[in-house]
C-alpha positions as CSV (number, residue, x, y, z in Angstrom):
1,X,-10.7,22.2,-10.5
2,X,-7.7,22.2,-8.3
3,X,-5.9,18.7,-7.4
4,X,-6.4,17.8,-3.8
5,X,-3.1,17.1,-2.1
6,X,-2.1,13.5,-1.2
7,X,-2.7,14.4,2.2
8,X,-6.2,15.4,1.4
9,X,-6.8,12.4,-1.1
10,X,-5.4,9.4,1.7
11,X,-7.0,10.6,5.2
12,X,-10.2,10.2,4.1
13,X,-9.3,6.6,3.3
14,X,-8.3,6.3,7.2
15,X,-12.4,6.5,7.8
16,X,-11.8,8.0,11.5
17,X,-15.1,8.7,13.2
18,X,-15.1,11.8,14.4
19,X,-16.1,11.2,17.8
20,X,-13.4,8.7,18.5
21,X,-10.4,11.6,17.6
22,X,-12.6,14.0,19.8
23,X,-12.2,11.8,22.7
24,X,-8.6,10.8,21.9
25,X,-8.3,15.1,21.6
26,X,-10.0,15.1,24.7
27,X,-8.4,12.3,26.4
28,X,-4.6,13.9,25.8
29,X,-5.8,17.9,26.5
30,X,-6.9,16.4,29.5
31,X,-3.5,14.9,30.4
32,X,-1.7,18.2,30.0
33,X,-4.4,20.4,31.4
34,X,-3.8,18.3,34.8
35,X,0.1,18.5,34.6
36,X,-1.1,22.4,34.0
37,X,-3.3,22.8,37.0
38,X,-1.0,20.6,38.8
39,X,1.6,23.3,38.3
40,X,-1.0,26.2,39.1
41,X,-1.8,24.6,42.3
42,X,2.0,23.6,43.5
43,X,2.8,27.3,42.7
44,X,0.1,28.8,44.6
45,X,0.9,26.5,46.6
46,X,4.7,27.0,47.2
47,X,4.7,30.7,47.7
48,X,1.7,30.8,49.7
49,X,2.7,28.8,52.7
50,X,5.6,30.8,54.0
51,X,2.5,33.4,54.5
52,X,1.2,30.8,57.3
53,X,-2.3,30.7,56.0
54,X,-5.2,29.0,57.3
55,X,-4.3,25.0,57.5
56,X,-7.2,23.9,55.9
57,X,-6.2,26.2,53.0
58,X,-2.9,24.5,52.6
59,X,-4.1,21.1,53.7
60,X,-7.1,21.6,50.3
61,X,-3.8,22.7,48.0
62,X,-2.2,19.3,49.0
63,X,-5.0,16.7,48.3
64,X,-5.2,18.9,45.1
65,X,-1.7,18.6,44.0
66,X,-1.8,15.0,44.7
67,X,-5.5,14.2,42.9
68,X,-4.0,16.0,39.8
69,X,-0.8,13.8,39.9
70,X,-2.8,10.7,40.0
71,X,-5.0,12.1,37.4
72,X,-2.5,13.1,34.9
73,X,-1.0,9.4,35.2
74,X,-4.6,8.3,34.7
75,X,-5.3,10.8,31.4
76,X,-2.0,9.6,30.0
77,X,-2.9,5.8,29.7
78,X,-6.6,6.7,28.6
79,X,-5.0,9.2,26.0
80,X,-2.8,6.8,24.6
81,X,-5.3,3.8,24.3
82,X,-7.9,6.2,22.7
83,X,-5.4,7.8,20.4
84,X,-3.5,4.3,19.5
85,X,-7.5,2.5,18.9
86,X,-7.9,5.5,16.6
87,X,-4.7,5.1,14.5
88,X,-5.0,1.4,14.7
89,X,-8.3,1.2,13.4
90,X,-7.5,3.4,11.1
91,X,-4.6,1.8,8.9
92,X,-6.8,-1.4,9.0
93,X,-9.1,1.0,7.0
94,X,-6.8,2.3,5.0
95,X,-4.9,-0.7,3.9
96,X,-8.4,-2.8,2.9
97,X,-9.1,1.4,1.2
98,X,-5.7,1.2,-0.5
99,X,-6.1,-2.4,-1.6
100,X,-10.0,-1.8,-3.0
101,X,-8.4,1.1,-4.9
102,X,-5.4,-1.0,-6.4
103,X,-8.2,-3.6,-7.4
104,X,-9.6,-0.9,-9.2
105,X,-6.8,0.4,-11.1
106,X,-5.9,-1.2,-14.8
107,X,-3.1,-4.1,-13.7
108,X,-0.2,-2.7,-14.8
109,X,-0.6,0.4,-12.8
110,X,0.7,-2.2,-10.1
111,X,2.9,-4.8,-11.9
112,X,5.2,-1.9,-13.5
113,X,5.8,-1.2,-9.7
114,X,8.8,-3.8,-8.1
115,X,7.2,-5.6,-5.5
116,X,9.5,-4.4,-2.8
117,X,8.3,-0.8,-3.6
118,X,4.3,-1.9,-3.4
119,X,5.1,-3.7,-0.3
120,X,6.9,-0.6,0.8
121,X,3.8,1.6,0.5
122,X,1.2,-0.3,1.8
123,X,3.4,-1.5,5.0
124,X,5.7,1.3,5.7
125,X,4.1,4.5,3.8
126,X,0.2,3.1,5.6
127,X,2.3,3.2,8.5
128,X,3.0,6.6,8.5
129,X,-0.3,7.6,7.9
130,X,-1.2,5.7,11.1
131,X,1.8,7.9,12.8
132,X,0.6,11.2,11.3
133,X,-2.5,10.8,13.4
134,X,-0.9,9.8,16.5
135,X,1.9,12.5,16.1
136,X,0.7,15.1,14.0
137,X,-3.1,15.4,14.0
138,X,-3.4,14.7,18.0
139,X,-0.6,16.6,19.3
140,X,-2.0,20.1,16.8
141,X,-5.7,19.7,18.4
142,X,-4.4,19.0,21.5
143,X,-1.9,22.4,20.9
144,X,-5.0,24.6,20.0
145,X,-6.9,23.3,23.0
146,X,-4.1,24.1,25.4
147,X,-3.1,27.3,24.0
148,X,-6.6,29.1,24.7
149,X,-6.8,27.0,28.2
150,X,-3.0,28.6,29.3
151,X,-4.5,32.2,27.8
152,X,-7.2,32.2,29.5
153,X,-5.9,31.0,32.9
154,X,-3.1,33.9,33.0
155,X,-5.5,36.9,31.5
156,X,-7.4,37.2,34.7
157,X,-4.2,37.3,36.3
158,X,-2.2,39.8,34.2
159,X,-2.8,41.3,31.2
160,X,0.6,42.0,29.8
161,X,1.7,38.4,31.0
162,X,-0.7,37.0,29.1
163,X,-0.3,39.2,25.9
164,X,3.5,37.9,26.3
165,X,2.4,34.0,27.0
166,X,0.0,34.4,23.6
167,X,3.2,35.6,21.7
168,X,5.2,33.3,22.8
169,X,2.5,30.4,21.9
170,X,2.5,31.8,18.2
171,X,6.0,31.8,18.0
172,X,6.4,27.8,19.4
173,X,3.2,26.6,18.0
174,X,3.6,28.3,14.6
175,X,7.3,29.4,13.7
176,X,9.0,26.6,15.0
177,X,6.8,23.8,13.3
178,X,6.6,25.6,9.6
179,X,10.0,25.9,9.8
180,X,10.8,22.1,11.0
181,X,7.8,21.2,7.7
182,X,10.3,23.2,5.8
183,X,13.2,21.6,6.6
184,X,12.2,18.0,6.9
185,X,10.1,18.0,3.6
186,X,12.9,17.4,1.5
187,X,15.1,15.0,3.7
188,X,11.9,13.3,4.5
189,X,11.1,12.3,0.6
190,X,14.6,10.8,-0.1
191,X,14.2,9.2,3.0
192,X,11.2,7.2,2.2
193,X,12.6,6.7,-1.7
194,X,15.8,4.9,-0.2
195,X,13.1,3.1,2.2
196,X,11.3,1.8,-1.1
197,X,14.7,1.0,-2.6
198,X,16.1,-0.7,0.4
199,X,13.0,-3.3,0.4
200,X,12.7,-3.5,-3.3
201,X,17.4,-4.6,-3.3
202,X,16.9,-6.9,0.1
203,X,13.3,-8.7,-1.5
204,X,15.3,-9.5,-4.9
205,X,18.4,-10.6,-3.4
206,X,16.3,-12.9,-0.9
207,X,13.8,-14.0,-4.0
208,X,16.5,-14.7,-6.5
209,X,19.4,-15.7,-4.6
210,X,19.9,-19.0,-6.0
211,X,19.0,-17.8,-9.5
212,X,21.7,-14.9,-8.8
213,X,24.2,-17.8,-7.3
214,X,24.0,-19.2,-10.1
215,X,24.2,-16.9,-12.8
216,X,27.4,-15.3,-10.8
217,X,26.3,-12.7,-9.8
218,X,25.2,-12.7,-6.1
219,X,27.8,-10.6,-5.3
220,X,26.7,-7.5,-7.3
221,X,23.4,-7.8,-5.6
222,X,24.6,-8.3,-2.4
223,X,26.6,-4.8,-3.4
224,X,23.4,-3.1,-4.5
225,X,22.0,-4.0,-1.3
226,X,24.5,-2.7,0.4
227,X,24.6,0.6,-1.7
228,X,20.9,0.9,-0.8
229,X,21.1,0.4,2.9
230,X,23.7,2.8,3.0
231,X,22.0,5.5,1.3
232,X,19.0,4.7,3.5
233,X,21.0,5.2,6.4
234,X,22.4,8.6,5.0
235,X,19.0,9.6,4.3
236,X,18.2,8.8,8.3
237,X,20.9,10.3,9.5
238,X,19.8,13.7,7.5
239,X,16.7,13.7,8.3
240,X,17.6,14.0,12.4
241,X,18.6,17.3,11.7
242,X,15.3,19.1,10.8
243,X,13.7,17.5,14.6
244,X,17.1,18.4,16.5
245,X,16.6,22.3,15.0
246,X,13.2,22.8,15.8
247,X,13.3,21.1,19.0
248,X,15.7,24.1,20.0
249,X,13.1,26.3,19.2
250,X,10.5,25.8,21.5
251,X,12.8,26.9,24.1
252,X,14.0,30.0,22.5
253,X,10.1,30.9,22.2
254,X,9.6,30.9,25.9
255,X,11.7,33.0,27.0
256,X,9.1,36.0,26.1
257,X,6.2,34.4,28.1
258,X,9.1,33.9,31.2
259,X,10.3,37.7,31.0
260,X,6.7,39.1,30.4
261,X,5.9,36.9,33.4
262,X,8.7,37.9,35.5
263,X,8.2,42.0,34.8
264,X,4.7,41.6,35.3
265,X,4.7,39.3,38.7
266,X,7.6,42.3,39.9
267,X,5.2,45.4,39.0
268,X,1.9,43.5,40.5
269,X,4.5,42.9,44.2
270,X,5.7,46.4,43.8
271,X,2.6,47.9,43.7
272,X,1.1,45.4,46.5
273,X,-1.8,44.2,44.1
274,X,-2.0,40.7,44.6
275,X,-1.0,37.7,46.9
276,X,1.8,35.9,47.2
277,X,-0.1,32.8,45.4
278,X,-1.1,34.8,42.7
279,X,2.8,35.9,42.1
280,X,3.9,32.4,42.4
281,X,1.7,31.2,39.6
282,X,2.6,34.5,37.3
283,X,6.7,33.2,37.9
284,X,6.3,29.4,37.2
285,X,3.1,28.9,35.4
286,X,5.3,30.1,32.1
287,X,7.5,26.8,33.1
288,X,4.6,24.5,32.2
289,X,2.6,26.3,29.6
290,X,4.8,24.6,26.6
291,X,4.3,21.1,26.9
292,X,1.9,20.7,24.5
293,X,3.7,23.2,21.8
294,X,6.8,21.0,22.4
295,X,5.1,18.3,20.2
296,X,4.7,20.5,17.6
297,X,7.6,20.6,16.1
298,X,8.2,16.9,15.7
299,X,4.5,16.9,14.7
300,X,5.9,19.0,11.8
301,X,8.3,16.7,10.9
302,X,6.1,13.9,10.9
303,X,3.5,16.2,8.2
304,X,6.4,15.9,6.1
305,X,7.1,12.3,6.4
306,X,3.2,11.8,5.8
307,X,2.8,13.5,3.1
308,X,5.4,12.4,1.1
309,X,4.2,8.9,2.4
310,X,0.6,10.1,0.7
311,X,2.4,11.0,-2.1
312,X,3.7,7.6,-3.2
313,X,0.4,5.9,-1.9
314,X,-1.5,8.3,-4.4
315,X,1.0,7.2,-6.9
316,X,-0.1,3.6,-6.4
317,X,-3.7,3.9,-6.5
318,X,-3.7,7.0,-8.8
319,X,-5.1,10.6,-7.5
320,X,-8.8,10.0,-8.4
321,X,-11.2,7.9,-6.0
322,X,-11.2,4.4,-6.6
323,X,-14.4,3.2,-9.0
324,X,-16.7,0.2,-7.9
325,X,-14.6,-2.9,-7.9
326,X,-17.7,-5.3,-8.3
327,X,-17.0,-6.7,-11.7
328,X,-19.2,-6.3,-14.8
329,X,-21.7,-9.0,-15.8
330,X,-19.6,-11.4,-17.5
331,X,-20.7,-12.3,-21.6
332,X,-22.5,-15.4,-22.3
333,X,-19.3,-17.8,-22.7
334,X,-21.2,-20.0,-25.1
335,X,-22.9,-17.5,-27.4
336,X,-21.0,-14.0,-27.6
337,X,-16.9,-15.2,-27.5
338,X,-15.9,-11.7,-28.7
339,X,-13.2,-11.7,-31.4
340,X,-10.0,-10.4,-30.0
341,X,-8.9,-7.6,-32.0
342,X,-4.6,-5.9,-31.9
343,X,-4.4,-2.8,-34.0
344,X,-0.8,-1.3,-33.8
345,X,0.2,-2.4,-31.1
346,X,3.9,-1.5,-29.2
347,X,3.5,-4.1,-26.0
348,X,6.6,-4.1,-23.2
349,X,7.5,-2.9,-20.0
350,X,8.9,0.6,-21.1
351,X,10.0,2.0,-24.4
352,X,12.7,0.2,-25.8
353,X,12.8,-2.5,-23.5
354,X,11.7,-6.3,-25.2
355,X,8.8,-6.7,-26.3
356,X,6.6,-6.4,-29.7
357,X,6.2,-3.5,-31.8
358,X,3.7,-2.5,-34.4
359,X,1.5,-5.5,-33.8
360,X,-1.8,-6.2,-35.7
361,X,-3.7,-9.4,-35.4
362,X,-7.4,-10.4,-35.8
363,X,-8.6,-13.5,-34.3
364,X,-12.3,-14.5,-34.2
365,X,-14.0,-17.0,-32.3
366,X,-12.6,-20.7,-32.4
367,X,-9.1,-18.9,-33.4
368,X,-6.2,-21.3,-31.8
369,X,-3.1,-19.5,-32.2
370,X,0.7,-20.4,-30.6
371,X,3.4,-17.7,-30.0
372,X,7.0,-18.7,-29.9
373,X,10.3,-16.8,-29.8
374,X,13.2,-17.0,-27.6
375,X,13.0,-16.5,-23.6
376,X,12.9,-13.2,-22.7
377,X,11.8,-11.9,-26.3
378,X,8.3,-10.6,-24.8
379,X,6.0,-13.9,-25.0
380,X,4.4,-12.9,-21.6
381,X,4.3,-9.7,-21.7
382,X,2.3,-10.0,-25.1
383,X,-0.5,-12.1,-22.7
384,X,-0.8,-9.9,-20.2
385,X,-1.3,-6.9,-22.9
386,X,-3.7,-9.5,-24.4
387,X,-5.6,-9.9,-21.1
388,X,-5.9,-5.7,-20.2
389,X,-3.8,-6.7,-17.6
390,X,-0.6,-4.3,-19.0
391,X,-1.7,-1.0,-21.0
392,X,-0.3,-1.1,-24.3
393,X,2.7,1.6,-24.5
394,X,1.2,2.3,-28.1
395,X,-2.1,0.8,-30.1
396,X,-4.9,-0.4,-28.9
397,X,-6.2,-4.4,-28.0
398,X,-10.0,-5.0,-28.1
399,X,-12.2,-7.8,-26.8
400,X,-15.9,-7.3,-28.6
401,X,-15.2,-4.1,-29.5
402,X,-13.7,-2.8,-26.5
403,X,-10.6,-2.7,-24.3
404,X,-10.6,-6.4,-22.0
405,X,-11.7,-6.2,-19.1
406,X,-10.1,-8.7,-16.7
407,X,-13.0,-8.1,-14.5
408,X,-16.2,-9.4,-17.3
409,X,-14.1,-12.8,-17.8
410,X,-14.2,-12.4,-21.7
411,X,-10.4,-12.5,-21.7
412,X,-8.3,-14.3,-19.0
413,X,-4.5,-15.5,-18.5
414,X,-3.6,-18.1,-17.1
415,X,-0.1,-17.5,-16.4
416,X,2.4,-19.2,-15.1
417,X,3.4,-18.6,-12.3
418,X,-0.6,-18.1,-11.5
419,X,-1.2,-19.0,-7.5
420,X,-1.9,-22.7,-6.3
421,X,-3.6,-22.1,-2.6
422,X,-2.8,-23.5,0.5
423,X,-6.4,-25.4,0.4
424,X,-8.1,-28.5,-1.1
425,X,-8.2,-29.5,-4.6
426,X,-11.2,-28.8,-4.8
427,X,-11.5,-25.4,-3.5
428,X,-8.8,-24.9,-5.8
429,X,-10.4,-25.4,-8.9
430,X,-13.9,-24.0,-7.8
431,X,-11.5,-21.0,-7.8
432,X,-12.8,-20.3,-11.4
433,X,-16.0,-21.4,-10.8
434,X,-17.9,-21.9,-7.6
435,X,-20.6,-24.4,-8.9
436,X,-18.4,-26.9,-9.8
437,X,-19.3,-30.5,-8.9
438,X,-16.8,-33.0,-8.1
439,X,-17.6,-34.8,-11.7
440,X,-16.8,-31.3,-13.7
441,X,-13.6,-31.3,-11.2
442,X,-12.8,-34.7,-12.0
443,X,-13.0,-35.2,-15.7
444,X,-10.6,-31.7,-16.0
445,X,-8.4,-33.1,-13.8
446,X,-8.8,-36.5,-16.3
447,X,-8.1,-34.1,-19.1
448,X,-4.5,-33.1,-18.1
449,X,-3.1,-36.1,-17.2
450,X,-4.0,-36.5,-13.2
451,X,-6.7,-38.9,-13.4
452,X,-4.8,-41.3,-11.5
453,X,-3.0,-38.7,-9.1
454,X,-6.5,-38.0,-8.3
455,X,-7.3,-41.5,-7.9
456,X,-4.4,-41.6,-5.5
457,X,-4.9,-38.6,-3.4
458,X,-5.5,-39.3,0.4
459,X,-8.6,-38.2,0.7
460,X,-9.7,-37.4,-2.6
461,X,-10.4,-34.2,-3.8
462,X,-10.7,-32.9,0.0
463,X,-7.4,-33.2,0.5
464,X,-4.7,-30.1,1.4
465,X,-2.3,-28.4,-1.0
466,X,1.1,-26.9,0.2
467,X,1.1,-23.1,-0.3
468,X,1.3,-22.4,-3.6
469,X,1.1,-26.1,-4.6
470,X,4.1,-26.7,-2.5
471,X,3.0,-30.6,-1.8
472,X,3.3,-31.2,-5.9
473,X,5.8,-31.6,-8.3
474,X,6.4,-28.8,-10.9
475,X,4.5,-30.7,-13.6
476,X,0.9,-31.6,-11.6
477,X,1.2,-27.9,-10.5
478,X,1.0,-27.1,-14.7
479,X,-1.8,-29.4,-15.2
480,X,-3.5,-28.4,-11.9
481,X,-3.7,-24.9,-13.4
482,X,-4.2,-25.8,-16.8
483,X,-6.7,-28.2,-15.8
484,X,-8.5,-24.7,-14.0
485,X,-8.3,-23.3,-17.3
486,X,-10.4,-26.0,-19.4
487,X,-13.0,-25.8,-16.1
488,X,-13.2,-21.9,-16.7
489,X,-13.4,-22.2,-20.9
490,X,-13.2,-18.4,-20.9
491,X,-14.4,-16.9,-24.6
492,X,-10.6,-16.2,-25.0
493,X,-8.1,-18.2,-23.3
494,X,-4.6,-16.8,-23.1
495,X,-2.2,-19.5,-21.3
496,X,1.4,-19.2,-20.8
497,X,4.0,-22.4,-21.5
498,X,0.9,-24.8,-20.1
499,X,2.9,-27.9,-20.8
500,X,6.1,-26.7,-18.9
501,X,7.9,-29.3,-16.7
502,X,5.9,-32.0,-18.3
503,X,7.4,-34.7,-20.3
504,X,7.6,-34.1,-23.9
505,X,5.1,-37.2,-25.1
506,X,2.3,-35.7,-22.7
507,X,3.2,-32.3,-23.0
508,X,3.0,-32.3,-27.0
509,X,0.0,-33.9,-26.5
510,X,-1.8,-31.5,-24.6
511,X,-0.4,-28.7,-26.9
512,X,-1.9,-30.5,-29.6
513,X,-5.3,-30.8,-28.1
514,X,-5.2,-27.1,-27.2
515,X,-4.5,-26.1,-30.6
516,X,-6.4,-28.4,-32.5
517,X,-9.9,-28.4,-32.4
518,X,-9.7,-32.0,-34.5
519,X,-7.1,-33.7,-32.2
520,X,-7.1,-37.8,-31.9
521,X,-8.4,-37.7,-28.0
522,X,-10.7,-34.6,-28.7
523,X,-10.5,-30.8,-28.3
524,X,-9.3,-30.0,-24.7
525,X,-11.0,-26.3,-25.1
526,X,-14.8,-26.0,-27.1
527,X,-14.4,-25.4,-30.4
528,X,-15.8,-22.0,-30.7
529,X,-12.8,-20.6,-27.9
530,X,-10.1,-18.6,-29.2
531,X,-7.3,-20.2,-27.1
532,X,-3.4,-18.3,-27.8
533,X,-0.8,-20.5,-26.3
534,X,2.6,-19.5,-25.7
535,X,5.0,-22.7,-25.9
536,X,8.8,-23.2,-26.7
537,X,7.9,-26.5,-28.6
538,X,7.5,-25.5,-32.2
539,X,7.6,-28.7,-32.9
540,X,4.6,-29.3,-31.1
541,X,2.1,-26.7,-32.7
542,X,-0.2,-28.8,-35.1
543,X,-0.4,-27.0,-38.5
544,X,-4.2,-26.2,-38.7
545,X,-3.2,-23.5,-36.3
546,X,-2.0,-20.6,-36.4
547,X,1.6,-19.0,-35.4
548,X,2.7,-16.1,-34.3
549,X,6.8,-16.0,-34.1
550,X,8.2,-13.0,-32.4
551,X,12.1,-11.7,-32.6
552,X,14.2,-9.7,-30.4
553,X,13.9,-6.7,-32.8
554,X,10.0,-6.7,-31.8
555,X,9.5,-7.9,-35.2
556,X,7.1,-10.3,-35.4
557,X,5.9,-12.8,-38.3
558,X,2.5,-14.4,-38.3
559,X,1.7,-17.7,-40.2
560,X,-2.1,-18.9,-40.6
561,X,-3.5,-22.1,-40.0
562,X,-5.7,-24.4,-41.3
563,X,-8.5,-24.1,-39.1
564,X,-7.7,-20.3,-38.8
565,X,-9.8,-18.8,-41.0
566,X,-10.7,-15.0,-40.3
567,X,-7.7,-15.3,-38.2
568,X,-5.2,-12.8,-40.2
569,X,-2.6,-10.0,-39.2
């Protein structure tokens, strides 16, 4: 079976009604068949009176030429709030579409993309979609339409004019827009790659610029930015020409329909066969027969710029429809905590880069097990292989027998940098569960540390977080989300540095009650969890669990623990 194109696989996601593009169709055909009529009737109109017809004749032509003025101005708003509601409505469509498809997709079909380039193709690639209907779909119905309307209003008046206006159509409404397609295709797909680049340079520079300060190197950054707006710009610049060639062409293509006009209006006077109102409209009626195949053109150019647009969205949420995003019926958390299983596994970002190589691990139920190495070794990228949320680049991970699923709950990460809403604390933690009661929320909170920041809170657990816990310091944001971890007591809980910013007598403390189901104050996690912890306090980890030190080779060494047993490599 033959792949659809990306054009084929994204308009659908659009989810136009019909009958609203009909009347936006209708609504703009409408528009240019009055500025059409409106020239019928001026030229009849024109050449007629120096016959000195009846008044009434000329004083009907008048009241029609000014009706279809009024009309036309009248079409034009209707067509462009019919055709703008259509393309409006549908990127709202398409973006909730594109984002149910993403949700779909395994995680790090979307977190191997920089998220300048996703923001780039929902926002600026949706956009285009949005523009392809407005300026490409439209304008070609509206083109058809128009085409038989001008045919048939010129047949009855010549034959060989209209033979020569039908020519002339093909050449406008055909030639001239498969050759601007041609031409733009091309330009238009750097275009939009520098477009993805340019967002992707200007959203690091702003993200990181202290970090890049810092470090020295703000200045290179501000260089790549610069690189990338000017190859953006380049890009622009090229792509002008494709539109500036094609609008010549129109142009060119009328001249047959205005010298098949012209010979025809002089051999119908010559041989006396028709009025002077009928040979005025023959002359200028060619004039005003293009306006809707002068679209075309740029309606080819923006084919191209969709399609390559489709292209990168199909990229993003992969060329097959998007499956059922309602998640799987989660395991019973207190009687089937699936073993977590690593069989060869190569985990990183891209081969070569950090990470682990040739991992094998088993850990049952109740395993607690720390990972530690230097920063940037691959400790977190090891998690989010662990959670399904990255696809290993070799080897296999398995959560009761099968790949995680982030969607069941049987595996979860709690990462670091996981989201604090802009909401109450307790809305917050009923994030991981929404039948929390305020004693559950409480004791977590107890758990961590924050019993009395709790006790001190304004108005309790009702009151507002920052965005992204904004209103806290760096180390009640930690517990906050550590404390949604115990709440949640996943079968397997994978949490990254959860004792970060806090100070080292709590934070060991914590670490210790993670990893040791017999810790003085009591097991923060049930016993029968498998909790993996990654921590840069070696010192920290109790012995009866087990270790898992990685080094920048992706060689990796793992020491058992007491309470480990079953857990081996």
């Amino acid at each position: 079976m033959s792949t659809p194109s990306p054009l084929v696989r994204i308009m659908p996601l659009l989810e136009i009604p019909r009958g609203r593009l009909l009347a936006a169709v209708l609504a703009a055909a409408t528009t240019l068949g009055s500025a059409f009529a409106l020239a019928a009737v001026s030229a009849w109109l024109v050449t007629t009176a120096w016959t000195m017809p009846a008044v009434l004749d000329l004083t009907v032509a008048v009241v029609g030429v000014r009706a279809l003025g009024v009309s036309r101005g009248v079409f034009r708003w209707l067509d462009r709030m019919l055709t703008h509601d259509v393309a409006l409505r549908g990127v709202v469509d398409l973006r909730t579409n594109l984002f149910t498809a993403l949700a779909s997709r395994p995680a790090d079909a979307i977190s191997r993309m920089r998220r300048g380039e996703l923001l780039s193709r929902l926002g600026d690639d949706a956009q285009e979609m949005a523009d392809h209907v407005i300026s490409a779909v439209v304008p070609a119905l509206v083109a058809v339409v128009m085409a038989v309307a001008v045919v048939a209003t010129i047949l009855p008046l010549s034959v060989p004019a209209a033979l020569a206006m039908l020519l002339s159509l093909a050449l406008a409404s055909l030639l001239a827009p498969w050759a601007a397609q041609r031409a733009a295709r091309t330009t238009q797909q750097v275009l939009l790659g520098a477009r993805g680049e340019l967002s992707a340079a200007t959203l690091e520079t702003l993200d990181d610029a202290t970090a890049l300060r810092v470090a020295g190197r703000l200045e290179e950054s501000e260089r790549r930015l610069a690189q990338a707006q000017a190859a953006h710009d380049a890009a622009l610049d090229r792509a002008a020409w494709p539109a500036a060639i094609a609008g010549a062409a129109v142009p060119l293509a009328m001249i047959p329909a205005v010298l098949g006009s012209l010979l025809a209006a002089g051999g119908i006077w010559l041989a006396g066969g028709a009025s002077a109102g009928v040979i005025g409209m023959l002359v200028l009626l060619p004039l005003s027969s293009f306006e809707a195949a002068t679209a075309l053109p740029a309606a080819a150019a923006q084919r191209a710029r969709s399609r390559a647009a489709a292209e990168r969205l199909v990229g993003a949420i992969g060329s097959e429809p998007a499956a059922s995003t309602v998640p799987a019926a989660p395991r019973d958390a207190r009687t089937d905590a699936p073993p977590l299983q690593v069989r060869d596994l190569d985990a990183g970002w891209m081969p070569g880069g950090a990470g682990v190589r040739g991992l094998e691990l088993e850990l049952p139920p109740g395993t607690r097990l720390a990972i530690t190495g230097t920063s940037g070794i691959g400790k977190s990228t090891l998690l989010l292989t662990l959670a399904g949320l990255l696809a290993p680049l070799r080897g296999e991970v398995l959560a009761g027998g099968a790949a995680p699923d982030p969607r069941t709950g049987e595996v979860l990460l709690f990462a670091e940098d996981t989201h604090v809403f802009a909401t109450s604390v307790r809305e917050n933690m009923k994030v991981v569960r929404g039948d929390l009661s305020d004693a559950e929320i409480l004791g977590a909170l107890a758990a961590v540390g924050l019993e009395s920041w709790a006790a001190g809170l304004p108005q309790g657990l009702t009151t507002m977080l920052g965005p992204d816990g904004a209103t806290v310091s760096g180390g009640e944001r930690r517990r906050l989300l550590l404390a949604r971890a115990l709440l949640r007591a996943a079968p397997v809980s994978l949490l990254d540095e959860p004792t970060e910013h806090l100070d080292a007598v709590l934070g060991d403390d914590l670490l210790r009650r993670l990893l040791d189901p017999d810790a003085a104050g009591g097991p923060l996690l049930p016993r029968d969890r498998t909790v993996v912890v990654v921590t840069h306090r070696p010192d920290a980890i109790p012995a009866s669990a087990a270790r898992l030190e990685l080094a920048a080779d992706g060689s990796w060494t793992f020491l058992p623990g007491r309470t480990a047993e079953g857990a081996r490599a």
